[in-house]
N, C-alpha and C positions, 0 to 999 in steps of 0.2 A: 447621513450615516448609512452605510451598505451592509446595517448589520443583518444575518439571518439566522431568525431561531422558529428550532421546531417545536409544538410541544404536543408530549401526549398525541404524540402522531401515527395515525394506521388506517393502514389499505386492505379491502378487501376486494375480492372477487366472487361473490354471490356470496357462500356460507365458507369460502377459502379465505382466509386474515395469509397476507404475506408480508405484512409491518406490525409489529404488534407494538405501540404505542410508546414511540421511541422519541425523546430528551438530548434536544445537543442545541449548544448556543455557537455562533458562527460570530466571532469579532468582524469590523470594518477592517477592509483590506489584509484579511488573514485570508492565508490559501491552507484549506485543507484537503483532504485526500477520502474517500470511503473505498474500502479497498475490503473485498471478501470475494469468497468460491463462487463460481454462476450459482443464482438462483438465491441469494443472501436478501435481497430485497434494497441492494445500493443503488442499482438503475431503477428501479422505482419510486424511489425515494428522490433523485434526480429528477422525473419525470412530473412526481407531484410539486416540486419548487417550481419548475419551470411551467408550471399551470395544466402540459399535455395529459396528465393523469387526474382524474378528480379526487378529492381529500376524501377517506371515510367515515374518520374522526381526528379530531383533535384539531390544530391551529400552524399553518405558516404562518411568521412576521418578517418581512422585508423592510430595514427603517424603522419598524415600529409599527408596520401597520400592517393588518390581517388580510389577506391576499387571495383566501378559499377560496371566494369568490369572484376572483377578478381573471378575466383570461392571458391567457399570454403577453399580447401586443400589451397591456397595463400596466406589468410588473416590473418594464425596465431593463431587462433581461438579456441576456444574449449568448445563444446556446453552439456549443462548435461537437458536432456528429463525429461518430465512428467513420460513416461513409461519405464525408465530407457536404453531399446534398451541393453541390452545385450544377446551375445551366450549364447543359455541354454548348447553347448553341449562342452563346453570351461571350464577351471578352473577360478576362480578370477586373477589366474595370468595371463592365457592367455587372457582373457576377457582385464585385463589393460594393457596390453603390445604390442596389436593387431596391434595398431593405428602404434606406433612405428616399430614395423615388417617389417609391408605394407610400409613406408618410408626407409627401408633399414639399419635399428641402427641394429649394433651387437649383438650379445649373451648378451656379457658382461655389453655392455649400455642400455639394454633393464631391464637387472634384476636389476639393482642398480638403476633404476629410479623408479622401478615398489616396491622395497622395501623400497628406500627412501619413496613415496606413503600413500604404507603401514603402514609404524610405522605414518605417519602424522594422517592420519586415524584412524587408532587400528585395523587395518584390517592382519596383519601377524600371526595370527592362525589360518586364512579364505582363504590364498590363493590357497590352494588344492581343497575346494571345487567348487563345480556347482551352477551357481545362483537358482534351484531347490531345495537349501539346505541352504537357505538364507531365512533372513528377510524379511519385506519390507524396511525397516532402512537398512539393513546391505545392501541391491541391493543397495540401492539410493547411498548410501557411495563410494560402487564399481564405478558408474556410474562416480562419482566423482572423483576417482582416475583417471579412462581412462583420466580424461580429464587434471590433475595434471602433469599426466609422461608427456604429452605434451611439460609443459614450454610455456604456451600459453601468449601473450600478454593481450587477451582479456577472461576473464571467459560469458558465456552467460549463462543464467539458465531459462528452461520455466516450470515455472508453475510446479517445481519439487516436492513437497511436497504433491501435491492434493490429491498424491495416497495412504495416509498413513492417520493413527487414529490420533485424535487428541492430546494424549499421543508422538505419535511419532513426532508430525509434529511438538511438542515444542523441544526435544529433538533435531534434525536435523537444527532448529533456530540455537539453539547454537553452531553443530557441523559445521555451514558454516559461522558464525560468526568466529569463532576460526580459519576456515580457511582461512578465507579474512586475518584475521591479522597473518596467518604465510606465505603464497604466496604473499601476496602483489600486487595481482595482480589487473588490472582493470575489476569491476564486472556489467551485466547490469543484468537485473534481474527482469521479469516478472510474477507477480503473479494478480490472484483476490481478495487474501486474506490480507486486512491491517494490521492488526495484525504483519504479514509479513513484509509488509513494511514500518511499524513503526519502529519497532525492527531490523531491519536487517540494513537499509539504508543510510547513510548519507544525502541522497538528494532522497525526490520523485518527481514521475511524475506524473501527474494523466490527465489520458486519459480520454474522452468522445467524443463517433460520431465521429473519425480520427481526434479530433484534442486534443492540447495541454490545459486544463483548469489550470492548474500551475503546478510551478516549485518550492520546495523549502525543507528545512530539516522538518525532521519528526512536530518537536516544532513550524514550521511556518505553516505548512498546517495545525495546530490539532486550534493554537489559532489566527490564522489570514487570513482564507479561502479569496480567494478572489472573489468566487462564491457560490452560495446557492449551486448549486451541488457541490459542493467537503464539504462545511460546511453539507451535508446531507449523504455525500458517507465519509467522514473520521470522525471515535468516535464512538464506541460500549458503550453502546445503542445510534443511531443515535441523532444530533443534533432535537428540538424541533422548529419547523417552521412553520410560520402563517402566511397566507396575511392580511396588515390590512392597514387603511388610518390613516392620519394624520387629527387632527382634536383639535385646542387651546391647545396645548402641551403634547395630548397623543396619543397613536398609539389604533384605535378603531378597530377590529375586527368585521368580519359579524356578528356573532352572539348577536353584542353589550357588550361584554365583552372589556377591556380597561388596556391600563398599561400605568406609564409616559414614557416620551420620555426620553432614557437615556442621561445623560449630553454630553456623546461626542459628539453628536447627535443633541443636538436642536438646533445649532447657523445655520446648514445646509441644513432644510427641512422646506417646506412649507407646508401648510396648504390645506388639498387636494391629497395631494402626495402620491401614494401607493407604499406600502414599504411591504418586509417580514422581519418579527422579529424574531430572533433564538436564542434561549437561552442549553447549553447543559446540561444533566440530572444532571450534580454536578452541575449546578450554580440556579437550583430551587430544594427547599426541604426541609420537614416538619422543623418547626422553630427548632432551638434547635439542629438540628440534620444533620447536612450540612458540609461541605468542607471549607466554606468559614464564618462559624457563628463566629460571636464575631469581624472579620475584616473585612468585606464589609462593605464597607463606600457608600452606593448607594442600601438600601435595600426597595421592595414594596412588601408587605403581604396580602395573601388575603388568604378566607376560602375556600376549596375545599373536594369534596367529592372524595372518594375515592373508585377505581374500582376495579383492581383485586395490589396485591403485590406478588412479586417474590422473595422470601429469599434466598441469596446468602453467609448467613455465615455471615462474618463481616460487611456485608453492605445489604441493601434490595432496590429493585426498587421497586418506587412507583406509579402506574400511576394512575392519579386523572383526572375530570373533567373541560377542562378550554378551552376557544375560542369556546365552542361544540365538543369539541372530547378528546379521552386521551393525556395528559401531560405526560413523562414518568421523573422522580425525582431518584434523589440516596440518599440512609437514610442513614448514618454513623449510628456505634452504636445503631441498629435497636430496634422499641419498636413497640409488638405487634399492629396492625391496620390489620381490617376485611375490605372487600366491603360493601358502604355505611357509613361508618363512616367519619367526616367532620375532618378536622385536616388542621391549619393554615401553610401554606405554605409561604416560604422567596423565593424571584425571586430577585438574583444580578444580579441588570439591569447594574452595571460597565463590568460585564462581557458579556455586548448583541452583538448580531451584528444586522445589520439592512445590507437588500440587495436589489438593484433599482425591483419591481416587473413584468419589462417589460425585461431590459438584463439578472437579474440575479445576478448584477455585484456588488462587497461589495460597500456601500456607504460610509464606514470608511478609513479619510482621513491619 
Protein backbone atom coordinates (compact mmCIF):
# COMPACT_ATOMS: atom_id res chain seq x y z
CA UNK A 1 0.00 0.00 0.00
CA UNK A 2 1.55 3.56 -1.39
CA UNK A 3 -0.50 5.31 1.13
CA UNK A 4 0.97 8.91 2.33
CA UNK A 5 -0.02 10.67 5.47
CA UNK A 6 1.26 13.65 7.10
CA UNK A 7 0.65 14.45 10.43
CA UNK A 8 1.00 17.36 12.63
CA UNK A 9 3.72 18.39 10.05
CA UNK A 10 6.14 21.52 10.26
CA UNK A 11 9.13 23.17 8.90
CA UNK A 12 11.17 25.39 10.25
CA UNK A 13 14.11 27.52 9.31
CA UNK A 14 16.01 28.53 12.47
CA UNK A 15 13.00 30.73 14.52
CA UNK A 16 11.23 30.95 10.70
CA UNK A 17 8.09 27.98 10.88
CA UNK A 18 7.12 28.03 6.91
CA UNK A 19 4.71 24.74 7.54
CA UNK A 20 2.82 25.22 10.55
CA UNK A 21 1.61 21.62 11.30
CA UNK A 22 -0.43 20.61 8.63
CA UNK A 23 -3.00 17.10 8.23
CA UNK A 24 -3.66 15.54 4.91
CA UNK A 25 -4.02 11.69 4.36
CA UNK A 26 -2.94 10.55 0.74
CA UNK A 27 -5.05 7.26 -0.40
CA UNK A 28 -3.04 4.43 -2.54
CA UNK A 29 -2.75 5.25 -6.02
CA UNK A 30 -4.78 8.66 -5.69
CA UNK A 31 -3.08 11.51 -7.47
CA UNK A 32 -3.32 14.66 -5.75
CA UNK A 33 -2.30 18.12 -6.55
CA UNK A 34 -0.93 20.96 -3.85
CA UNK A 35 -1.31 23.96 -5.75
CA UNK A 36 -0.81 27.57 -4.03
CA UNK A 37 1.08 31.24 -4.66
CA UNK A 38 5.08 30.87 -4.51
CA UNK A 39 6.14 30.83 -1.20
CA UNK A 40 2.80 28.81 0.43
CA UNK A 41 5.12 26.07 1.61
CA UNK A 42 3.81 23.29 -1.29
CA UNK A 43 7.48 22.67 -2.43
CA UNK A 44 8.53 22.22 0.78
CA UNK A 45 6.28 20.14 1.83
CA UNK A 46 7.41 18.13 -1.42
CA UNK A 47 10.74 18.24 -0.44
CA UNK A 48 10.12 16.89 3.21
CA UNK A 49 8.27 13.59 1.62
CA UNK A 50 10.92 13.07 -0.66
CA UNK A 51 13.49 12.89 2.51
CA UNK A 52 15.73 16.31 0.57
CA UNK A 53 14.34 18.51 3.46
CA UNK A 54 14.55 17.44 7.06
CA UNK A 55 11.09 17.16 9.31
CA UNK A 56 10.71 19.73 12.16
CA UNK A 57 8.06 18.17 13.75
CA UNK A 58 5.49 15.96 13.35
CA UNK A 59 5.52 12.62 11.31
CA UNK A 60 5.59 11.27 7.34
CA UNK A 61 4.07 7.72 6.92
CA UNK A 62 4.65 6.09 3.57
CA UNK A 63 2.66 2.38 3.82
CA UNK A 64 2.45 2.77 7.27
CA UNK A 65 5.70 3.41 8.20
CA UNK A 66 7.50 6.51 9.64
CA UNK A 67 10.15 7.70 7.18
CA UNK A 68 11.73 11.13 9.31
CA UNK A 69 14.36 9.37 9.44
CA UNK A 70 15.20 7.36 6.64
CA UNK A 71 16.85 9.12 3.55
CA UNK A 72 15.94 9.29 0.26
CA UNK A 73 17.28 6.25 -1.61
CA UNK A 74 14.88 4.28 1.44
CA UNK A 75 11.74 5.66 0.84
CA UNK A 76 10.96 4.20 -2.53
CA UNK A 77 10.43 7.19 -4.20
CA UNK A 78 10.81 8.73 -7.32
CA UNK A 79 11.09 12.46 -7.93
CA UNK A 80 10.62 14.12 -11.62
CA UNK A 81 12.23 18.17 -11.31
CA UNK A 82 11.12 21.28 -12.72
CA UNK A 83 14.67 21.31 -14.47
CA UNK A 84 14.44 17.88 -15.57
CA UNK A 85 18.35 17.09 -13.97
CA UNK A 86 19.61 14.96 -16.59
CA UNK A 87 23.39 13.91 -17.92
CA UNK A 88 23.95 16.15 -20.86
CA UNK A 89 26.93 13.80 -21.64
CA UNK A 90 24.59 10.21 -21.26
CA UNK A 91 22.29 8.72 -23.99
CA UNK A 92 18.39 8.72 -23.05
CA UNK A 93 19.19 5.30 -22.28
CA UNK A 94 21.78 5.70 -20.08
CA UNK A 95 20.37 8.91 -18.57
CA UNK A 96 17.08 6.31 -17.60
CA UNK A 97 18.75 3.37 -16.51
CA UNK A 98 21.38 5.26 -14.19
CA UNK A 99 19.33 5.16 -11.25
CA UNK A 100 19.15 1.45 -11.68
CA UNK A 101 23.06 0.93 -12.30
CA UNK A 102 23.99 2.83 -9.11
CA UNK A 103 21.53 0.15 -7.16
CA UNK A 104 23.41 -2.91 -8.73
CA UNK A 105 20.39 -4.32 -11.46
CA UNK A 106 21.94 -6.32 -14.30
CA UNK A 107 22.64 -5.61 -17.80
CA UNK A 108 19.71 -7.58 -18.60
CA UNK A 109 17.18 -5.93 -15.96
CA UNK A 110 18.31 -2.65 -16.50
CA UNK A 111 17.42 -2.76 -20.36
CA UNK A 112 14.03 -4.34 -20.22
CA UNK A 113 12.87 -1.74 -17.77
CA UNK A 114 14.42 1.15 -19.51
CA UNK A 115 12.56 -0.26 -22.72
CA UNK A 116 9.46 -1.27 -21.06
CA UNK A 117 9.73 2.87 -20.09
CA UNK A 118 10.26 3.52 -23.33
CA UNK A 119 7.49 2.15 -25.45
CA UNK A 120 5.14 3.75 -22.29
CA UNK A 121 6.53 6.93 -23.26
CA UNK A 122 7.00 6.88 -27.14
CA UNK A 123 10.44 7.41 -26.34
CA UNK A 124 12.27 4.18 -28.28
CA UNK A 125 13.56 6.07 -31.27
CA UNK A 126 15.20 8.61 -28.69
CA UNK A 127 17.02 6.37 -26.78
CA UNK A 128 20.48 6.93 -28.56
CA UNK A 129 20.30 10.34 -28.25
CA UNK A 130 21.69 13.30 -25.81
CA UNK A 131 19.36 15.32 -23.84
CA UNK A 132 21.20 18.30 -26.16
CA UNK A 133 19.28 16.81 -29.05
CA UNK A 134 16.00 16.73 -27.24
CA UNK A 135 12.87 18.81 -26.82
CA UNK A 136 11.76 20.35 -23.82
CA UNK A 137 8.73 17.77 -24.01
CA UNK A 138 10.78 15.08 -24.98
CA UNK A 139 13.56 15.98 -21.78
CA UNK A 140 10.48 16.21 -19.39
CA UNK A 141 9.36 12.59 -20.75
CA UNK A 142 12.89 11.26 -20.23
CA UNK A 143 12.95 12.67 -16.85
CA UNK A 144 9.99 10.68 -16.42
CA UNK A 145 10.97 7.58 -17.46
CA UNK A 146 14.26 7.75 -14.98
CA UNK A 147 11.66 7.77 -12.54
CA UNK A 148 9.22 4.80 -14.24
CA UNK A 149 12.30 2.03 -14.32
CA UNK A 150 12.25 2.77 -10.74
CA UNK A 151 8.93 0.90 -9.90
CA UNK A 152 8.44 3.48 -7.29
CA UNK A 153 5.80 3.30 -4.78
CA UNK A 154 5.37 6.95 -4.61
CA UNK A 155 5.47 9.34 -7.99
CA UNK A 156 6.49 13.07 -6.58
CA UNK A 157 6.38 15.69 -9.38
CA UNK A 158 7.66 19.48 -8.62
CA UNK A 159 6.50 22.04 -10.64
CA UNK A 160 7.46 19.96 -13.77
CA UNK A 161 5.88 21.65 -16.66
CA UNK A 162 6.83 25.41 -15.81
CA UNK A 163 9.66 25.05 -18.20
CA UNK A 164 7.76 24.37 -21.29
CA UNK A 165 5.33 26.83 -23.77
CA UNK A 166 2.17 26.68 -23.31
CA UNK A 167 1.35 24.48 -26.32
CA UNK A 168 3.58 21.87 -24.53
CA UNK A 169 2.65 22.14 -21.07
CA UNK A 170 -1.18 20.98 -22.49
CA UNK A 171 0.35 18.24 -24.40
CA UNK A 172 2.41 16.85 -21.21
CA UNK A 173 -1.18 17.20 -19.14
CA UNK A 174 -2.17 14.56 -20.92
CA UNK A 175 0.96 12.51 -21.34
CA UNK A 176 1.18 12.29 -17.23
CA UNK A 177 -2.53 11.67 -17.18
CA UNK A 178 -2.07 8.68 -19.39
CA UNK A 179 0.60 7.74 -17.22
CA UNK A 180 -1.08 7.76 -13.79
CA UNK A 181 -3.64 5.44 -15.41
CA UNK A 182 -1.09 2.88 -16.77
CA UNK A 183 1.57 2.90 -13.57
CA UNK A 184 -0.92 3.09 -11.22
CA UNK A 185 0.95 4.42 -8.96
CA UNK A 186 0.50 7.01 -5.97
CA UNK A 187 1.10 10.54 -7.41
CA UNK A 188 1.64 13.86 -5.24
CA UNK A 189 2.11 16.67 -7.25
CA UNK A 190 2.97 20.32 -6.94
CA UNK A 191 2.40 22.89 -9.15
CA UNK A 192 1.43 26.85 -9.18
CA UNK A 193 -0.48 26.33 -12.06
CA UNK A 194 -4.51 25.35 -11.54
CA UNK A 195 -5.23 24.62 -14.62
CA UNK A 196 -2.85 21.86 -13.53
CA UNK A 197 -4.49 20.87 -10.88
CA UNK A 198 -7.80 20.91 -12.04
CA UNK A 199 -7.06 18.69 -14.81
CA UNK A 200 -4.71 16.38 -13.54
CA UNK A 201 -5.90 15.61 -9.84
CA UNK A 202 -8.35 13.64 -8.19
CA UNK A 203 -8.14 15.68 -4.99
CA UNK A 204 -6.41 19.20 -4.39
CA UNK A 205 -4.75 20.88 -1.76
CA UNK A 206 -4.58 24.31 -1.78
CA UNK A 207 -1.94 25.83 0.27
CA UNK A 208 -1.63 29.41 1.63
CA UNK A 209 1.14 30.87 4.33
CA UNK A 210 2.24 26.98 5.42
CA UNK A 211 -0.97 26.14 6.10
CA UNK A 212 -3.77 23.95 4.63
CA UNK A 213 -6.88 26.26 3.20
CA UNK A 214 -8.82 22.97 1.91
CA UNK A 215 -8.86 19.82 0.87
CA UNK A 216 -11.13 18.49 -1.77
CA UNK A 217 -11.76 17.26 -5.65
CA UNK A 218 -11.24 19.47 -8.60
CA UNK A 219 -15.62 20.13 -8.64
CA UNK A 220 -15.48 20.82 -4.76
CA UNK A 221 -12.88 23.41 -4.52
CA UNK A 222 -14.15 25.17 -8.10
CA UNK A 223 -18.12 25.24 -6.71
CA UNK A 224 -17.92 25.14 -2.85
CA UNK A 225 -14.70 27.09 -1.79
CA UNK A 226 -14.58 27.24 1.65
CA UNK A 227 -12.46 30.50 1.85
CA UNK A 228 -12.58 33.71 -0.18
CA UNK A 229 -8.92 32.79 -0.87
CA UNK A 230 -9.18 29.61 -2.60
CA UNK A 231 -12.92 31.11 -4.15
CA UNK A 232 -10.27 34.02 -5.61
CA UNK A 233 -7.09 31.59 -6.16
CA UNK A 234 -9.14 28.81 -8.06
CA UNK A 235 -11.31 29.78 -11.81
CA UNK A 236 -9.65 31.50 -14.69
CA UNK A 237 -10.87 34.61 -14.88
CA UNK A 238 -10.79 34.75 -11.10
CA UNK A 239 -14.03 34.74 -8.91
CA UNK A 240 -15.73 38.45 -8.67
CA UNK A 241 -15.52 39.70 -4.88
CA UNK A 242 -16.80 42.62 -2.97
CA UNK A 243 -17.06 43.73 0.69
CA UNK A 244 -20.43 44.75 1.45
CA UNK A 245 -22.92 45.08 4.61
CA UNK A 246 -25.99 43.77 5.21
CA UNK A 247 -28.55 46.06 5.44
CA UNK A 248 -33.13 45.02 5.29
CA UNK A 249 -32.36 42.22 2.81
CA UNK A 250 -29.67 43.38 0.66
CA UNK A 251 -26.01 43.14 0.63
CA UNK A 252 -24.86 47.27 0.20
CA UNK A 253 -21.61 47.81 -1.03
CA UNK A 254 -19.28 51.07 -0.33
CA UNK A 255 -19.83 52.57 -3.26
CA UNK A 256 -23.80 52.34 -2.43
CA UNK A 257 -24.44 49.95 -5.16
CA UNK A 258 -26.70 46.85 -3.74
CA UNK A 259 -27.89 43.35 -4.65
CA UNK A 260 -30.57 41.03 -2.73
CA UNK A 261 -29.49 38.69 -0.34
CA UNK A 262 -29.44 35.32 -2.11
CA UNK A 263 -32.02 33.00 -0.79
CA UNK A 264 -29.62 30.47 0.69
CA UNK A 265 -28.45 33.25 2.55
CA UNK A 266 -31.11 35.35 4.20
CA UNK A 267 -32.53 33.04 7.01
CA UNK A 268 -28.64 33.34 8.44
CA UNK A 269 -27.39 37.02 8.52
CA UNK A 270 -28.13 40.00 10.38
CA UNK A 271 -28.52 43.18 9.78
CA UNK A 272 -25.05 45.07 10.04
CA UNK A 273 -23.02 42.13 9.25
CA UNK A 274 -20.09 42.33 6.75
CA UNK A 275 -19.94 39.95 4.30
CA UNK A 276 -18.00 39.43 0.88
CA UNK A 277 -20.12 38.53 -2.04
CA UNK A 278 -18.51 36.50 -4.91
CA UNK A 279 -20.04 35.69 -7.80
CA UNK A 280 -17.91 33.81 -10.91
CA UNK A 281 -17.63 35.39 -14.40
CA UNK A 282 -20.27 32.60 -15.86
CA UNK A 283 -22.76 33.35 -13.28
CA UNK A 284 -23.05 37.28 -14.31
CA UNK A 285 -23.59 38.36 -18.01
CA UNK A 286 -24.95 40.39 -20.55
CA UNK A 287 -28.79 39.05 -20.48
CA UNK A 288 -29.48 36.79 -23.11
CA UNK A 289 -26.16 35.66 -23.37
CA UNK A 290 -25.09 33.64 -20.28
CA UNK A 291 -24.35 30.01 -19.19
CA UNK A 292 -27.14 29.86 -17.14
CA UNK A 293 -29.93 31.98 -19.19
CA UNK A 294 -33.45 30.62 -19.44
CA UNK A 295 -32.69 28.25 -16.13
CA UNK A 296 -31.70 30.50 -13.22
CA UNK A 297 -34.39 30.46 -11.05
CA UNK A 298 -32.83 33.39 -8.84
CA UNK A 299 -32.04 36.22 -11.38
CA UNK A 300 -31.13 40.31 -10.52
CA UNK A 301 -30.62 42.65 -13.58
CA UNK A 302 -29.16 45.70 -13.49
CA UNK A 303 -27.61 48.31 -16.37
CA UNK A 304 -23.95 48.46 -16.47
CA UNK A 305 -21.45 50.20 -18.55
CA UNK A 306 -18.99 48.60 -20.17
CA UNK A 307 -15.13 48.96 -19.95
CA UNK A 308 -12.87 47.17 -22.14
CA UNK A 309 -13.95 43.36 -23.79
CA UNK A 310 -11.59 40.53 -24.53
CA UNK A 311 -12.79 38.35 -27.62
CA UNK A 312 -11.85 34.75 -27.08
CA UNK A 313 -13.67 33.07 -30.18
CA UNK A 314 -16.86 31.38 -28.89
CA UNK A 315 -17.09 33.35 -25.85
CA UNK A 316 -15.97 37.19 -24.96
CA UNK A 317 -15.12 38.51 -21.43
CA UNK A 318 -16.84 41.37 -20.32
CA UNK A 319 -15.85 43.67 -17.74
CA UNK A 320 -18.39 46.29 -16.94
CA UNK A 321 -18.75 48.83 -14.07
CA UNK A 322 -20.28 47.68 -10.66
CA UNK A 323 -19.54 48.06 -6.60
CA UNK A 324 -16.76 51.14 -8.36
CA UNK A 325 -14.46 48.89 -10.04
CA UNK A 326 -14.56 46.22 -12.91
CA UNK A 327 -16.90 43.24 -12.99
CA UNK A 328 -15.41 40.65 -15.18
CA UNK A 329 -18.59 38.47 -17.14
CA UNK A 330 -18.40 35.70 -19.66
CA UNK A 331 -20.71 36.28 -23.00
CA UNK A 332 -21.63 33.07 -24.61
CA UNK A 333 -22.40 33.52 -28.37
CA UNK A 334 -20.60 37.00 -28.31
CA UNK A 335 -22.35 40.23 -29.79
CA UNK A 336 -20.41 43.11 -30.58
CA UNK A 337 -20.08 45.75 -27.50
CA UNK A 338 -17.43 48.82 -27.43
CA UNK A 339 -16.18 50.60 -24.09
CA UNK A 340 -19.01 52.81 -22.79
CA UNK A 341 -21.75 51.12 -24.01
CA UNK A 342 -24.47 50.30 -21.25
CA UNK A 343 -25.86 46.68 -21.70
CA UNK A 344 -28.13 45.00 -19.03
CA UNK A 345 -26.41 42.35 -17.16
CA UNK A 346 -28.22 38.92 -15.43
CA UNK A 347 -26.34 38.28 -11.82
CA UNK A 348 -27.40 34.28 -10.70
CA UNK A 349 -27.45 35.26 -7.26
CA UNK A 350 -28.37 31.03 -6.67
CA UNK A 351 -25.16 30.74 -7.73
CA UNK A 352 -23.40 33.47 -5.02
CA UNK A 353 -21.29 32.68 -2.28
CA UNK A 354 -21.13 34.99 0.66
CA UNK A 355 -17.89 34.73 2.99
CA UNK A 356 -17.55 36.00 6.92
CA UNK A 357 -15.45 39.46 6.03
CA UNK A 358 -13.26 39.09 9.22
CA UNK A 359 -12.03 35.09 8.74
CA UNK A 360 -12.66 34.75 5.47
CA UNK A 361 -14.41 31.66 6.13
CA UNK A 362 -17.63 30.60 3.62
CA UNK A 363 -20.81 31.33 5.32
CA UNK A 364 -22.72 28.67 3.38
CA UNK A 365 -24.17 26.07 5.56
Amino acid sequence: MATVSLKNLVKRYGALEVVHGINLEVADREFIALVGPSGCGKSTTLRMIAGLEDVSGGAIEIGGTVVNDLPPRSRNLAMVFQSYALYPHMTVRENMGFSLKIAGQSPTEIASRVDDAAKTLDLTHLLDRRPAQLSGGQRQRVAMGRAIVRNPDVFLFDEPLSNLDAKLRTQMRTEIKKLHAKVNSTVVYVTHDQVEAMTLSDRIVIMRDGYIEQVGTPDEVFKRPATRFVAGFIGSPPMNLEEGQISDGRIVFANGDSLPIPAQFRDSLVNGQKVVFGLRPDDVYPTGHGLHSGEAHEVHQADLKVSITEPLGNETLVFAEFTGRDWVSRMLNPRNLRPGDVVNMSFDLSQAHLFDAQTGKTLRT
